[in-house]
NUMAR-634524 format. One line per 10 residues: number of its first residue (from 1); their letters; for each residue z, y, x of C-alpha. Coordinates in Angstrom, 1 decimal, decimal comma, always signed. Layout:
NUM = a = Z/Y/X | ...
% end
This chain:
1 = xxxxxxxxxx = +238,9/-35,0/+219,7 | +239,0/-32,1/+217,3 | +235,9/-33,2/+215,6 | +237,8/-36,5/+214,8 | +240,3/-34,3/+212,3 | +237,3/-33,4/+210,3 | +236,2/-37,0/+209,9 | +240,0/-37,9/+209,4 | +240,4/-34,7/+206,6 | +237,2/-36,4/+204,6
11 = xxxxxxxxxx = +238,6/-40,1/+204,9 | +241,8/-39,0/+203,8 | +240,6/-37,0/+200,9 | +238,4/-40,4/+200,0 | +241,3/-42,8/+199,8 | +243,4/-40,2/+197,9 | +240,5/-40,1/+195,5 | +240,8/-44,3/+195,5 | +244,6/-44,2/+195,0 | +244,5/-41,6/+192,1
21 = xxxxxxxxxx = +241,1/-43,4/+190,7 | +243,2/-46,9/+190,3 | +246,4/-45,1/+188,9 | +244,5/-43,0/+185,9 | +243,0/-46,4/+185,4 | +246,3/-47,9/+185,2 | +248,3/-45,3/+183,4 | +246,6/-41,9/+182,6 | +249,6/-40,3/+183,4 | +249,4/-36,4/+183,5
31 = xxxxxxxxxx = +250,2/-36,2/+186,9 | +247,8/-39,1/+188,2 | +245,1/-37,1/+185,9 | +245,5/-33,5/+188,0 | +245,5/-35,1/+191,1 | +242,6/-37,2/+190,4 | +240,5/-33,7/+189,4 | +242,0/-32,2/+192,6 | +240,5/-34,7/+194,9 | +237,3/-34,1/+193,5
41 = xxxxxxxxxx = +237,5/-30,3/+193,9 | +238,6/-30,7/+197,8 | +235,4/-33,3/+198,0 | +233,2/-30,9/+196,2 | +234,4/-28,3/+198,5 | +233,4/-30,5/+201,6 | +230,1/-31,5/+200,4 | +229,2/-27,9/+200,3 | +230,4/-27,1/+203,5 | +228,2/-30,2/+204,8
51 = xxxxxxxxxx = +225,3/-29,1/+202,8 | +225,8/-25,7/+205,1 | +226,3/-27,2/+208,2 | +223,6/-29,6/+208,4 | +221,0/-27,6/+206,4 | +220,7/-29,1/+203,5 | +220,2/-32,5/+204,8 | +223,1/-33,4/+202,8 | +222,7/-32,4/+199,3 | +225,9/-31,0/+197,3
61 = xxxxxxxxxx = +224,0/-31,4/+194,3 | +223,6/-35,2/+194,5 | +226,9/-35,7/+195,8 | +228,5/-33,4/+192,6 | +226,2/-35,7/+190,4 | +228,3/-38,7/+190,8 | +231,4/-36,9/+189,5 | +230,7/-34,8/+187,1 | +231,0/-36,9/+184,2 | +234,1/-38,4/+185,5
71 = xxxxxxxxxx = +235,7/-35,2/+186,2 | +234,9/-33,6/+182,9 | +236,3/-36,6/+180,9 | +239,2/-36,2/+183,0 | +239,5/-32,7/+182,3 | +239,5/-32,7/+178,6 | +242,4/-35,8/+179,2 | +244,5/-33,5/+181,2 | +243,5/-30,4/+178,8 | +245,3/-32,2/+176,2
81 = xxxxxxxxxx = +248,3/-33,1/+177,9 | +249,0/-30,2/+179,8 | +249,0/-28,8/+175,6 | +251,0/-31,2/+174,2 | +253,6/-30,6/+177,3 | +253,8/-26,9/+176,4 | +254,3/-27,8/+172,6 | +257,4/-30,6/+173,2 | +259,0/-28,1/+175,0 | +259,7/-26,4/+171,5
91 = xxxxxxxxxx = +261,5/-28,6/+168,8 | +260,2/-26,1/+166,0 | +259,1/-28,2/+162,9 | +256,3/-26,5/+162,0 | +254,7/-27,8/+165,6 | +255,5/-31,6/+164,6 | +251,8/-31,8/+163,1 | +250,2/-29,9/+166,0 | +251,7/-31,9/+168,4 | +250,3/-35,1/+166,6
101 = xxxxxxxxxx = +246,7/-33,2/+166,4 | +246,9/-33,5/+170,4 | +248,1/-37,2/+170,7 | +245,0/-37,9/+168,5 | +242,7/-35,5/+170,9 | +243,9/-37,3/+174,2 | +244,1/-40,4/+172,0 | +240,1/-40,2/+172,3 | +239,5/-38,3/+175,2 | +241,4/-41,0/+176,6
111 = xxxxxxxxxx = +239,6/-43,8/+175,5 | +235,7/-41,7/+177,3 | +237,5/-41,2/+180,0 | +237,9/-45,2/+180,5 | +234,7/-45,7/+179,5 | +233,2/-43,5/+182,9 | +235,8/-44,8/+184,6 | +234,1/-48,5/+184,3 | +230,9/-46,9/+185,0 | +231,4/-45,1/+187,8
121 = xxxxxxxxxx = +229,1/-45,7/+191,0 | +230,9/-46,7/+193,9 | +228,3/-48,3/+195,2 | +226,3/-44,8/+195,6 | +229,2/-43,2/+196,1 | +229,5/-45,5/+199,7 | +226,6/-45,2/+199,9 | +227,0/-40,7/+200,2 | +230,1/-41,7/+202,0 | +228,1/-43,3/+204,9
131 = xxxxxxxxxx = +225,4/-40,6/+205,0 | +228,4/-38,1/+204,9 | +229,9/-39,4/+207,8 | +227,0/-40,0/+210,0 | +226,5/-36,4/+209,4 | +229,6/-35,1/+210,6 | +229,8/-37,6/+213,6 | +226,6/-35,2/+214,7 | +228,2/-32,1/+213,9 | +230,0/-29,6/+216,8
141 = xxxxxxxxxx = +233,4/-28,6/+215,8 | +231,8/-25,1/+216,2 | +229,0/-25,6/+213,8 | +231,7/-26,5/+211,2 | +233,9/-23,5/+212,2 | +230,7/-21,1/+211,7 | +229,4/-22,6/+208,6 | +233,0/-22,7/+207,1 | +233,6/-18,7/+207,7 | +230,0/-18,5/+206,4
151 = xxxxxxxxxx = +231,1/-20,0/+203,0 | +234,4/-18,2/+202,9 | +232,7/-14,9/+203,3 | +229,9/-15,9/+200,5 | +233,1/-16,9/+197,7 | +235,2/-14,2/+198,8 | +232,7/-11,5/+198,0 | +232,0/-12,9/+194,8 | +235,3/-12,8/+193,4 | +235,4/-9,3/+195,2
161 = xxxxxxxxxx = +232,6/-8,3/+192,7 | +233,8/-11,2/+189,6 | +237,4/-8,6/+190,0 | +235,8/-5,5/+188,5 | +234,7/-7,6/+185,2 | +238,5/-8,5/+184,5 | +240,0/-8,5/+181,8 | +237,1/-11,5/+181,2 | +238,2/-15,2/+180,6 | +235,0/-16,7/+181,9
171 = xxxxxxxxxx = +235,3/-14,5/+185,2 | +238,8/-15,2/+185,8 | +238,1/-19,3/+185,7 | +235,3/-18,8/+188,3 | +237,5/-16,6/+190,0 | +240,2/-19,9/+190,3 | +237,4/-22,1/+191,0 | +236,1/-20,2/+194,0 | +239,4/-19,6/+195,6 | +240,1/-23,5/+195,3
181 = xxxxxxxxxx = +237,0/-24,3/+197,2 | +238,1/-21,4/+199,5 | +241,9/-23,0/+200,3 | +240,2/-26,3/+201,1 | +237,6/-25,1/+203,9 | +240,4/-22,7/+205,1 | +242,8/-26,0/+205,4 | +240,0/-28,0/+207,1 | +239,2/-24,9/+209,8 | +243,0/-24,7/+210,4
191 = xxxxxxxxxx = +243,0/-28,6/+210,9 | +240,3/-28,0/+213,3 | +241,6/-25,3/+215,3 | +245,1/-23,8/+214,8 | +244,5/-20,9/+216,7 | +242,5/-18,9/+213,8 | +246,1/-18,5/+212,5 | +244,5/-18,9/+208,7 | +247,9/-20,3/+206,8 | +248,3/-16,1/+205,5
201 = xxxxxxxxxx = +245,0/-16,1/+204,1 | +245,6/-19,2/+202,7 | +248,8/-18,7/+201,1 | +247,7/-15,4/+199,6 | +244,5/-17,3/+197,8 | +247,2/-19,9/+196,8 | +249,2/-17,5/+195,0 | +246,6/-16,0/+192,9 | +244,8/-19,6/+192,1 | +248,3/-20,8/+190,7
211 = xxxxxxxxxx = +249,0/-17,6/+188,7 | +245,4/-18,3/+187,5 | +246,0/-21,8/+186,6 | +249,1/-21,0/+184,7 | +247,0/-18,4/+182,5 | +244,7/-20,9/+182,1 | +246,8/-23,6/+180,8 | +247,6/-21,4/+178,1 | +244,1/-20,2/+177,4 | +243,3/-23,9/+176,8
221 = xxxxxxxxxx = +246,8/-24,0/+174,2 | +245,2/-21,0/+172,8 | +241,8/-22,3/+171,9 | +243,6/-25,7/+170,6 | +246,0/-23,5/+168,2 | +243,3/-21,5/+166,7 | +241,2/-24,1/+165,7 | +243,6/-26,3/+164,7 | +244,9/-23,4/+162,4 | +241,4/-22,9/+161,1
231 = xxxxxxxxxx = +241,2/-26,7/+160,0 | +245,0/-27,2/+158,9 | +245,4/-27,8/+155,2 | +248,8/-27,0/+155,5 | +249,0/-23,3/+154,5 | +253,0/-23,4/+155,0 | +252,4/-23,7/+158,7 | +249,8/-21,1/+158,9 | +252,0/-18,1/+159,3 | +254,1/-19,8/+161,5
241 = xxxxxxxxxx = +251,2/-20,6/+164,0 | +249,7/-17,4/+163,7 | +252,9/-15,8/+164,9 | +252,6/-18,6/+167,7 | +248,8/-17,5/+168,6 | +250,4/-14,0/+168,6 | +253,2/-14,1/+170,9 | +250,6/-16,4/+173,5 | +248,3/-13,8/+173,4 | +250,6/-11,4/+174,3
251 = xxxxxxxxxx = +251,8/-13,4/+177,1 | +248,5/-14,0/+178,2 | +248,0/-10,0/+178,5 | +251,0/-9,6/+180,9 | +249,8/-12,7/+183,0 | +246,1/-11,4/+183,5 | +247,8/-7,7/+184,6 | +249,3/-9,6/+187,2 | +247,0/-11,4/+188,6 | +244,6/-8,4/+188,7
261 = xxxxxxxxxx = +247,1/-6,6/+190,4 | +247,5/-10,2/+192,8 | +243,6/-10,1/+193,1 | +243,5/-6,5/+193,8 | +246,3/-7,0/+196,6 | +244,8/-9,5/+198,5 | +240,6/-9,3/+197,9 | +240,2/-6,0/+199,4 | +237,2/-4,8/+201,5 | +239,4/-4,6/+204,6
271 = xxxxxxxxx = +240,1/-8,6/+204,0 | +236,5/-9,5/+203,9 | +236,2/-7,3/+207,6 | +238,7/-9,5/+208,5 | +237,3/-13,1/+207,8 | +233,8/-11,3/+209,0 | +235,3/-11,1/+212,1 | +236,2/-14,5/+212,0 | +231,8/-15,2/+213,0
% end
């Protein structure tokens, strides 16, 4: 019975990825948009567990191939929203023109995102959906168990080594990427047996992958102030943004401290013994 929950954890993760596809069409509301790139994540995360567990007869690569321009286009959607969200929190005047710099990003990035949207393959993407499932049918709840700890332990020691880079932008975004992949195969092992008592582990990755996102919504900001200051012919606004840029940026210096100090806390050589001992 308990291999049927891993079968029923991929099914569900498909039709979420269905609902949220058909609402972004509809919509492209923010929220829609983020749970749309989280699906793909959590079935990112599952195709390389698969890949694991049946040796590479299932191939992560081809299966990430069919989402990746969706999910990209998607991203620099959300990227813009999640911006201008920030921004219309402030009613400062000198933000008025910024704001309307967004609208006209996600304006566009709006409009590509539609067009992969119409081209999107569901018919190979039934087609991995079939082979997926045939593959997992085969599969002891065992294999998956092993595989999954196997995968864990490979992410975990990367971001135990990606820690002593920090402070480093690009390290602390693969950081959050592993430990997303990491929460979903620890959600799928708890589904498949709740005696590994995993929901700690999990909850402490959760923590530090949601301070991470937080920095990293204002990283994006960041990178969307500086160039628009760079291109704005209005020189009256440029102090003002600069003293924006400023205040972020010192912001952003007490959020990384933190989650170091998160990362540091909960990625510790004793943890990895612990999920070792998990084999």
């Amino acid at each position: 019975m308990r291999k049927n929950h891993l079968i029923q954890h991929y099914l569900d993760k498909l039709a979420s990825f269905h609902l949220y596809f058909k609402r972004t069409l509809e919509g492209q509301e923010i929220e829609d948009i983020h749970q749309l790139r989280v699906t793909i994540k959590k079935l990112r995360a599952m195709y390389a567990l698969m890949e694991l567990a049946t040796r590479g007869t299932l191939k992560k690569k081809e299966c990430f191939a069919l989402f990746s321009k969706l999910f990209d286009e998607a991203g620099k959607v959300r990227d813009a929203q999640v911006s201008l969200s920030i921004i219309e929190r402030s009613k400062a005047r000198y933000l008025v023109s910024f704001a309307e710099n967004l609208r006209t990003i996600q304006k566009h990035a709006n409009e590509k995102l539609l067009t992969s949207m119409q081209a999107f393959d569901f018919k190979r993407l039934e087609m991995l959906n079939n082979k997926l499932l045939q593959a997992m049918k085969e599969l002891s709840v065992e294999i998956v168990i092993r595989e999954s700890v196997t995968y864990i332990l490979k992410e975990v020691r990367n971001v135990y080594v990606l820690k002593d880079h920090l402070p480093d932008n690009r390290k602390l975004h693969k950081i959050r990427i592993r430990l997303k992949a990491v929460i979903e195969i620890l959600t799928i092992m708890n589904e498949l047996d709740a005696t590994l008592r995993l929901e700690e582990l999990r909850n402490n990755f959760k923590s530090i992958e949601k301070q991470i996102g937080k920095w990293h919504d204002y990283i994006i900001l960041l990178a969307s102030l500086n160039y628009f200051t760079n291109q704005t012919r209005l020189k009256s606004k440029v102090g003002y943004l600069t003293n924006l840029i400023g205040r972020i940026e010192t912001q952003q210096e007490v959020r990384q401290q933190a989650i170091h100090q998160s990362i540091n806390k909960y990625i510790t050589q004793q943890q990895l013994e612990q999920i070792e001992n998990l084999l």
